[in-house]
C-alpha positions as CSV (number, residue, x, y, z in Angstrom):
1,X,-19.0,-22.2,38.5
2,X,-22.8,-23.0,38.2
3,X,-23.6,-21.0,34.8
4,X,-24.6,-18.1,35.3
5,X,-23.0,-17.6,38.6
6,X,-21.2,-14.5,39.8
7,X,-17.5,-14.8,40.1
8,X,-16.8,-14.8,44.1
9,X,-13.8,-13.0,45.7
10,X,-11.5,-16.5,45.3
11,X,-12.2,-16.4,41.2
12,X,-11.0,-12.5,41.1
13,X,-7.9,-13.6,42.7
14,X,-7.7,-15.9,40.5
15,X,-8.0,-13.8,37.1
16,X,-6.0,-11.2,38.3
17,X,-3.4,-13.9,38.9
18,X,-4.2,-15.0,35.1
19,X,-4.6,-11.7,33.8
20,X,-0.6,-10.6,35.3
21,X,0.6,-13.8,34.1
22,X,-0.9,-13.3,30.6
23,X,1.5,-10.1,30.4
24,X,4.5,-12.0,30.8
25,X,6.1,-12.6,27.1
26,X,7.7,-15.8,28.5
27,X,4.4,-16.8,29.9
28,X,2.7,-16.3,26.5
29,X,5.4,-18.2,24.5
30,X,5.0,-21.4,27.5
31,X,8.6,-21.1,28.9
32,X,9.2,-23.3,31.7
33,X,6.1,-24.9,33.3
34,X,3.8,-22.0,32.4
35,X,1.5,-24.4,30.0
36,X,1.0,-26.3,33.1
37,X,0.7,-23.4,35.7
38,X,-1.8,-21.7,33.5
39,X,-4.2,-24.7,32.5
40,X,-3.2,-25.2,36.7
41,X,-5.0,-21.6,37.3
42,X,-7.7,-22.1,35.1
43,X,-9.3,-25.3,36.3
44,X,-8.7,-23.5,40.1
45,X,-10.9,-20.4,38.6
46,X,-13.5,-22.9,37.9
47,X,-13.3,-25.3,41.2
48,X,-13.3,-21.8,43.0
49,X,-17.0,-21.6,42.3
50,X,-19.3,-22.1,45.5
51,X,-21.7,-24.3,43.9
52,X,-21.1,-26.9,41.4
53,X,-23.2,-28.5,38.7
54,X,-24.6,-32.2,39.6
55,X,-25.5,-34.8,36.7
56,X,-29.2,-36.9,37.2
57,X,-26.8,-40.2,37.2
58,X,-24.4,-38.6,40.0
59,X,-27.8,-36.7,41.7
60,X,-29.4,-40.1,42.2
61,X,-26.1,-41.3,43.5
62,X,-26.2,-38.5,46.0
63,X,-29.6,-39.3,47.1
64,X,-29.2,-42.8,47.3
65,X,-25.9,-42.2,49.8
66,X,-28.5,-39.7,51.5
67,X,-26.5,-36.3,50.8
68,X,-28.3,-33.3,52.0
69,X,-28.0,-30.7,49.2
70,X,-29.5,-28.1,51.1
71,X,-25.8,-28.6,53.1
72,X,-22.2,-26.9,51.9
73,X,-19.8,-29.7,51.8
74,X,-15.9,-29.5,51.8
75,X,-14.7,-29.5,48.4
76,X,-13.0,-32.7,49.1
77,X,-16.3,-34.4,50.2
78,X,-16.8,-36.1,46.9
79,X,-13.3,-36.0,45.2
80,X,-10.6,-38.4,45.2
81,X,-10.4,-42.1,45.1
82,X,-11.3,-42.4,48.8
83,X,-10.0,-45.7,49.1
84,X,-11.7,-46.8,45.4
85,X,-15.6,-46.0,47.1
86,X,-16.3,-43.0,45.2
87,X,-17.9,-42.7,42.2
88,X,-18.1,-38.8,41.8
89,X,-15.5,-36.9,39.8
90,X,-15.1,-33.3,39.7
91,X,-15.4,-32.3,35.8
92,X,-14.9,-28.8,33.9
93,X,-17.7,-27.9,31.2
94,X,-14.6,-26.6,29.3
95,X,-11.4,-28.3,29.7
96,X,-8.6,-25.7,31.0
97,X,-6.9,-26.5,27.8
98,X,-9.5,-25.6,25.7
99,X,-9.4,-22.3,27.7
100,X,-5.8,-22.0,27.7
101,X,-5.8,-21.5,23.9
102,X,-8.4,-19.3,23.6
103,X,-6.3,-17.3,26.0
104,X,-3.1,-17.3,24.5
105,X,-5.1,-17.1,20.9
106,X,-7.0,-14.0,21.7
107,X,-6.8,-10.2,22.8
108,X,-5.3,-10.6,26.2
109,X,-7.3,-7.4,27.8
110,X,-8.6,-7.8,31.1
111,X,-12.2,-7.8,29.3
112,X,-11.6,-10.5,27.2
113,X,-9.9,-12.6,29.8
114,X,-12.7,-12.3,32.0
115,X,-15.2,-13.0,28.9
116,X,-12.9,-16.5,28.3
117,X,-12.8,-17.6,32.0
118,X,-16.9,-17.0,31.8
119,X,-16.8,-19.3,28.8
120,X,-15.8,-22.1,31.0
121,X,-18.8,-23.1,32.2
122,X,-19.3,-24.7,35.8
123,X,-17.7,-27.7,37.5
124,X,-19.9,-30.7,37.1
125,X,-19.8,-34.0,39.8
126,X,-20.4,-36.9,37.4
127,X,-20.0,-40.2,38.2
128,X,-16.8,-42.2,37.1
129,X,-18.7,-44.3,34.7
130,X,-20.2,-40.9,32.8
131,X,-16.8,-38.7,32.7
132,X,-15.3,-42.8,30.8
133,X,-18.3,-41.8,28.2
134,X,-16.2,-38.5,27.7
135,X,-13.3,-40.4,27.1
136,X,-14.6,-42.8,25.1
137,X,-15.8,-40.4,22.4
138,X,-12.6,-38.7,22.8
139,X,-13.7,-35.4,24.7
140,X,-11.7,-35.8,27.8
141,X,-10.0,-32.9,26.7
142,X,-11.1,-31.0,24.1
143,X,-14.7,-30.2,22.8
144,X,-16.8,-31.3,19.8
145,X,-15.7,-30.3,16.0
146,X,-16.8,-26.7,15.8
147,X,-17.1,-25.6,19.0
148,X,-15.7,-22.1,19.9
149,X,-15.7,-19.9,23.0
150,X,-19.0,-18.7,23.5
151,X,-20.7,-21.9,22.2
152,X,-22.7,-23.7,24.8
153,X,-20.4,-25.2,27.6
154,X,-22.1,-27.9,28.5
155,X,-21.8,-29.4,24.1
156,X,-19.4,-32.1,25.3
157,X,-22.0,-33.7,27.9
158,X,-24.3,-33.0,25.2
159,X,-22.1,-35.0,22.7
160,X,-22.2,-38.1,24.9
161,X,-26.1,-38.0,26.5
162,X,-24.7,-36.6,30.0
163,X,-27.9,-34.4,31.5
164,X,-27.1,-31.8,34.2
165,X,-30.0,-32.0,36.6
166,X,-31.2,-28.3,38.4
167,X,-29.8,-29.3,41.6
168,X,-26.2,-28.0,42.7
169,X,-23.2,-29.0,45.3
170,X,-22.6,-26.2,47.8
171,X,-18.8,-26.4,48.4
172,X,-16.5,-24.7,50.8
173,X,-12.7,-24.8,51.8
174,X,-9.8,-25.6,50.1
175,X,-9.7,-26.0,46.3
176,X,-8.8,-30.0,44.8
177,X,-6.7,-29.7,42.2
């Protein structure tokens, strides 16, 4: 979801799905797969957006392929291996764990679910080589020391010199998970 972004009808589906789950005791406690099927939900909240964020390296890789950003492309345009060709990875600001414990951590009203979903930031296309810089510093899946929901969601690209450009992906169809 491109910051800022209102939710679309997808998303809603989505938090009410989150928002009935999070009322389950077993849910809350992670019985069974629900660690998975929750962080599952989350990232799907975010990928639901209809635009996503683009990084200047991944923009210039767009322009260089010639990709028409005034276009909506399938969701699975740019993701996947693709045969080992593509660069792009789809990245959350805010990985779904991160958001998962805020979740489970905090008042589970429909408010504050819907204020921790917002947290999450958008989906950003980097390019392979940038989203190995998150790894490298050791932010594939968590944030910096001292970050909390509600801090900026964009810290760990921040962390590691990734720059989102202005420029978004217009996406369409089924969400890759």
């Amino acid at each position: 979801m491109t910051v800022g972004a209102p939710e679309n009808a997808d998303q809603r589906a989505l938090q009410k799905w989150l928002t009935a789950g999070l009322a389950i005791p077993e849910v809350v406690q992670l019985r069974g797969d629900a660690g998975y099927l929750l962080n599952n939900m989350i990232a799907k909240y975010t990928l639901a957006a209809y635009t996503y964020a683009i990084s200047v390296d991944a923009l210039m890789e767009f322009e260089r392929r010639g990709v028409d950003l005034a276009e909506t492309y399938s969701r699975r345009a740019f993701y996947g291996v693709q045969g080992g060709r593509n660069p792009f990875i789809y990245e959350h600001a805010v990985p779904a764990g991160v958001i998962r414990d805020a979740l489970l951590a905090g008042p589970r009203t429909p408010e504050a679910i819907d204020q921790t979903l917002a947290a999450a930031g958008p989906v950003a296309v980097l390019l392979r080589a940038e989203d190995a810089r998150l790894r490298e510093a050791g932010l594939n899946s968590k944030m910096p020391e001292g970050w909390k929901v509600g801090d900026d969601p964009l810290a760990r690209y921040q962390a590691v010199g990734i720059e989102l450009s202005s420029q978004v992906l217009r996406v369409s169809g089924a969400i890759c998970r």
